[in-house]
ZAKEGU-411462 format. One record per residue (C-alpha): residue in three letters; x, y, z; residue number from 1. Coordinates in Angstrom, 2 decimals, decimal comma. Each point is the difference from the previous one (the first is absolute). Example, Ala and Ser with C-alpha at 12.3 -4.5 7.8 and 13.67 -1.06 7.14 Angstrom:
2
ATOM   type        c1        c2        c3   seq
ATOM    Ala     12,30     -4,50      7,80     1
ATOM    Ser      1,37      3,44     -0,66     2
END
This chain:
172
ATOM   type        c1        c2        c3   seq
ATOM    Unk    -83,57      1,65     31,17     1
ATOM    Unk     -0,86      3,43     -1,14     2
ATOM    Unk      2,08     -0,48     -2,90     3
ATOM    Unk     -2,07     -3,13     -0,95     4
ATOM    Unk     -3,45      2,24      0,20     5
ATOM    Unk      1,32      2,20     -2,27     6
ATOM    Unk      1,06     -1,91     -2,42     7
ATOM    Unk     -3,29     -2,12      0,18     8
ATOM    Unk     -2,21      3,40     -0,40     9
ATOM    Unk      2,51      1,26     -3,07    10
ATOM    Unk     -1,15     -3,07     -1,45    11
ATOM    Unk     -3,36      0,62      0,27    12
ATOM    Unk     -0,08      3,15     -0,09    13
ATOM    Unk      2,53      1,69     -1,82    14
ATOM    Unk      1,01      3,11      1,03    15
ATOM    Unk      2,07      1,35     -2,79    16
ATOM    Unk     -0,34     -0,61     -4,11    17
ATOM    Unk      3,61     -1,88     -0,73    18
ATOM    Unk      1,74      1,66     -2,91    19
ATOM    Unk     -1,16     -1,24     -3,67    20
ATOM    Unk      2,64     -1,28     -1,34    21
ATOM    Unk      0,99      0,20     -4,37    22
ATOM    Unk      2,58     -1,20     -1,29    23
ATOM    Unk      1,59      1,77     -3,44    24
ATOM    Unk     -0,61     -1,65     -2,87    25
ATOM    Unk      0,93     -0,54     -4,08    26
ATOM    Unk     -3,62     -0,31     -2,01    27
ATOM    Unk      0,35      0,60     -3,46    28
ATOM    Unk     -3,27      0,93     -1,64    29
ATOM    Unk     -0,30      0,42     -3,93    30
ATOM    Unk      3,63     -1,09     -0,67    31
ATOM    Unk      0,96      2,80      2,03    32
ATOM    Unk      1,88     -0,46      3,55    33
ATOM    Unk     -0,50      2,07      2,86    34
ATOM    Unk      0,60      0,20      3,67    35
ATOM    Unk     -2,86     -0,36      2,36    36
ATOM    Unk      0,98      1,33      3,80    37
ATOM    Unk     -1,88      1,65      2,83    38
ATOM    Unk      0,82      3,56     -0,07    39
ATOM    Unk      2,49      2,19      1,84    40
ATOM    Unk      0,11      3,28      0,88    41
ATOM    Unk      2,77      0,88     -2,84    42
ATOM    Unk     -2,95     -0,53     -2,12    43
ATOM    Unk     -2,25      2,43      1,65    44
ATOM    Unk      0,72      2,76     -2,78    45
ATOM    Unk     -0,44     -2,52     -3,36    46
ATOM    Unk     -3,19     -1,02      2,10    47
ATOM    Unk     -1,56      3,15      0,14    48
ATOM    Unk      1,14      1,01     -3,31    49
ATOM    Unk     -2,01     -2,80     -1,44    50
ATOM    Unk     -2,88      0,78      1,93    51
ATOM    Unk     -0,45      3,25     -1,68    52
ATOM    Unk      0,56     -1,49     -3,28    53
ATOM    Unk     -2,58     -2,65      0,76    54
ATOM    Unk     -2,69      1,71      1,68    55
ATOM    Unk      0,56      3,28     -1,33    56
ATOM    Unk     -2,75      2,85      1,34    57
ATOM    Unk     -0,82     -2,73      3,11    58
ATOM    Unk      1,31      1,12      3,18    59
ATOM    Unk      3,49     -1,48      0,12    60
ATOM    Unk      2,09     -1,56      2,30    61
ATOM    Unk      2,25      1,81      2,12    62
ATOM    Unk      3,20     -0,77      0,88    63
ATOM    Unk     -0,66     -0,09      3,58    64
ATOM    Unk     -3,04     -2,95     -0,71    65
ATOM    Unk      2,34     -1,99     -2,50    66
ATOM    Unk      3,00      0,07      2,72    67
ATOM    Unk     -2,21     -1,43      2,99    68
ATOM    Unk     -1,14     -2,89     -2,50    69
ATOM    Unk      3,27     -1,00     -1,37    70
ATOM    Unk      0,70     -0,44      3,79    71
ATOM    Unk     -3,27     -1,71      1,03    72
ATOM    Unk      0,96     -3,66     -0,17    73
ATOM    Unk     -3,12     -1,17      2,16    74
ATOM    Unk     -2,83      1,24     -1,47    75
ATOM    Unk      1,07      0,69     -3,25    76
ATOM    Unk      1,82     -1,15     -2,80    77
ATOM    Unk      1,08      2,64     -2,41    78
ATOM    Unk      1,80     -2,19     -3,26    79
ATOM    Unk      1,89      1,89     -2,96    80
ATOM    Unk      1,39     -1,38     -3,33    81
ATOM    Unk      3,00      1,34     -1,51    82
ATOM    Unk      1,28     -0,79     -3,52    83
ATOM    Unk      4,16      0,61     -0,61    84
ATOM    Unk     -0,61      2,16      3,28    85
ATOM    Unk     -3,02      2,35     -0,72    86
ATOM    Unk     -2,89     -0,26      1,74    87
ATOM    Unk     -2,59     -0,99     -2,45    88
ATOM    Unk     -2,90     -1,25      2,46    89
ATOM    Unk     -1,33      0,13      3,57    90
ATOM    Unk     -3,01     -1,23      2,49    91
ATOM    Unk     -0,85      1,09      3,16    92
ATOM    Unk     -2,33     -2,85      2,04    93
ATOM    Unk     -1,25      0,26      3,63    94
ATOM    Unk     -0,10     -3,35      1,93    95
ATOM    Unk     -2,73     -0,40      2,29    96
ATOM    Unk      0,37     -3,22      1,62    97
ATOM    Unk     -2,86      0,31      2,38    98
ATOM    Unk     -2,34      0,60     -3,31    99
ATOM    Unk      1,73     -3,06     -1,43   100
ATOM    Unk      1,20      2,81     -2,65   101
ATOM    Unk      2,01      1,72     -2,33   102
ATOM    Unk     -0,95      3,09     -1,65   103
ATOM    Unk      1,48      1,28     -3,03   104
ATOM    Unk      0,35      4,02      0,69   105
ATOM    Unk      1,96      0,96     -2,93   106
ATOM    Unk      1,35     -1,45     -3,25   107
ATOM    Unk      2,35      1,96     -2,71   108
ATOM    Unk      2,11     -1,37     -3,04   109
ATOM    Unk      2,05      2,87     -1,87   110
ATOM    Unk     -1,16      0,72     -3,61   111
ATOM    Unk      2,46     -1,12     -1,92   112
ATOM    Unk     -0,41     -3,77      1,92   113
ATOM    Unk     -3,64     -0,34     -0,24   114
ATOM    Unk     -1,97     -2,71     -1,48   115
ATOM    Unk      2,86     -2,31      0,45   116
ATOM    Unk     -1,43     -1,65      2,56   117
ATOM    Unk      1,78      1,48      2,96   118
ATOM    Unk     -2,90      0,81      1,77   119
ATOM    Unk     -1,75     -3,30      0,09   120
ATOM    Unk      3,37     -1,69      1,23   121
ATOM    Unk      0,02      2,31      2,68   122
ATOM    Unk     -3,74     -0,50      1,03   123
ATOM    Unk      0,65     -4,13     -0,24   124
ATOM    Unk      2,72      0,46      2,09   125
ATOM    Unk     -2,09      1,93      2,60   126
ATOM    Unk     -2,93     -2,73     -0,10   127
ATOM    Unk      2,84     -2,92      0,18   128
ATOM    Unk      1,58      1,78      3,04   129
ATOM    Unk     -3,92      0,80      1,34   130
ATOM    Unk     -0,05     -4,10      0,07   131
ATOM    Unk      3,39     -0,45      1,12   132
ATOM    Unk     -1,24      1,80      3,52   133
ATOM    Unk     -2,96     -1,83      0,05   134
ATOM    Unk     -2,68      2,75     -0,74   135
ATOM    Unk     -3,21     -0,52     -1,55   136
ATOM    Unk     -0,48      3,20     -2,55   137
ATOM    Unk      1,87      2,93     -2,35   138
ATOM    Unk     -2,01      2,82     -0,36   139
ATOM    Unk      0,66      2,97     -1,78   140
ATOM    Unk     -2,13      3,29     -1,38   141
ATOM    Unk     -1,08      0,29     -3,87   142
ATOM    Unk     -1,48      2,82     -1,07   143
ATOM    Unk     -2,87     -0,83     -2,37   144
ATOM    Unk      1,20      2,23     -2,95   145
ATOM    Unk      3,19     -1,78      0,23   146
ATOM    Unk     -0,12     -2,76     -2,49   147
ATOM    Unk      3,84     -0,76     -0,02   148
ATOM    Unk      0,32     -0,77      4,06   149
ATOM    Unk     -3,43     -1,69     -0,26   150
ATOM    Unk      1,47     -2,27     -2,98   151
ATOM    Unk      3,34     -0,29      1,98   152
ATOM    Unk     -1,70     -1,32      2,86   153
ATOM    Unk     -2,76     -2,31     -1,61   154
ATOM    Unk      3,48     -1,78     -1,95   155
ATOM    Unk      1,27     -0,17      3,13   156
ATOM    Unk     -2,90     -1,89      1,50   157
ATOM    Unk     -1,53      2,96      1,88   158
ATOM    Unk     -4,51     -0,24      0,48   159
ATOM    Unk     -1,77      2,78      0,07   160
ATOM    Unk     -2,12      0,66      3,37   161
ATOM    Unk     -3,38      1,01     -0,40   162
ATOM    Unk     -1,13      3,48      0,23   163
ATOM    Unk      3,97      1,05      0,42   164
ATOM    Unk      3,02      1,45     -1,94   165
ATOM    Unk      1,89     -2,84      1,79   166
ATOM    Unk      1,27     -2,91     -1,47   167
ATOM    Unk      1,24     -3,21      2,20   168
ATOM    Unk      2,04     -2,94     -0,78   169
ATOM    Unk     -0,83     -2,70      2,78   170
ATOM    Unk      2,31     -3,13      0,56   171
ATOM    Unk     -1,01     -2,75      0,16   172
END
């Protein structure tokens, strides 16, 4: 009997996030092919390596904050690309199913492999997984002075919100 209740409340009222799930897979993007995979923690030092090339002066990632990601498989989804077994690309997304969310925290593509069109592979892939779950928005952060990301992101399908350096992609 108890065992019934419980499973009756867990269904309507869950008590834990289940695991987010991603499987690997072979995109190729500008004739090129590449491997698209959630992280691992063998990647933790490429990962933070790119950070600094990509965001430079910013406050950077530490290993510490990359290693409790890569292992966060319920409310995030941290996704890299490799090409011939470099890591060329990687995002970092918070779920937030109770927002009916996903937030886009960080986003790097290694300078030799930009403007291929890594990055907006890896952002479709985040909105296609977004409506996979069943969530309602992707959000991420733009500054305003960044015309690239703002570009990126408007390709991608990504609105503007009023007053705000966020953009949002809504499914439908």
């Amino acid at each position: 009997m108890l065992k019934e209740l419980k499973n009756l409340l867990d269904e309507f009222i869950p008590t834990h996030k289940q695991e987010v799930d991603f499987d690997n897979q072979n995109v190729e993007v500008s004739k090129y092919k590449y491997l698209l995979t959630r992280a691992i923690v063998p990647d933790v030092p490429e990962l933070v390596s790119l950070d600094k090339i990509t965001y430079g002066d910013l406050p950077p990632l530490t290993k510490e904050v990359v290693e409790r990601e890569v292992q966060n498989h319920k409310d995030a989804l941290f996704l890299v690309v490799r090409h011939e077994d470099q890591l060329v690309a990687a995002i970092i997304c918070r779920i937030l199913t109770d927002r009916q969310e996903v937030i886009i925290d960080w986003l790097g593509v290694a300078k030799e492999f930009r403007h291929r069109g890594i990055a907006k592979k890896m952002v479709e892939t985040v909105v296609a997984k977004a409506e996979n779950l069943g969530l309602r928005y992707v959000k991420v952060l733009v500054d305003a002075d960044d015309a690239y990301s703002q570009n990126l992101f408007t390709v991608a399908g990504f609105n503007h919100r009023t007053n705000s350096d966020d953009m949002i992609y809504t499914i439908a």
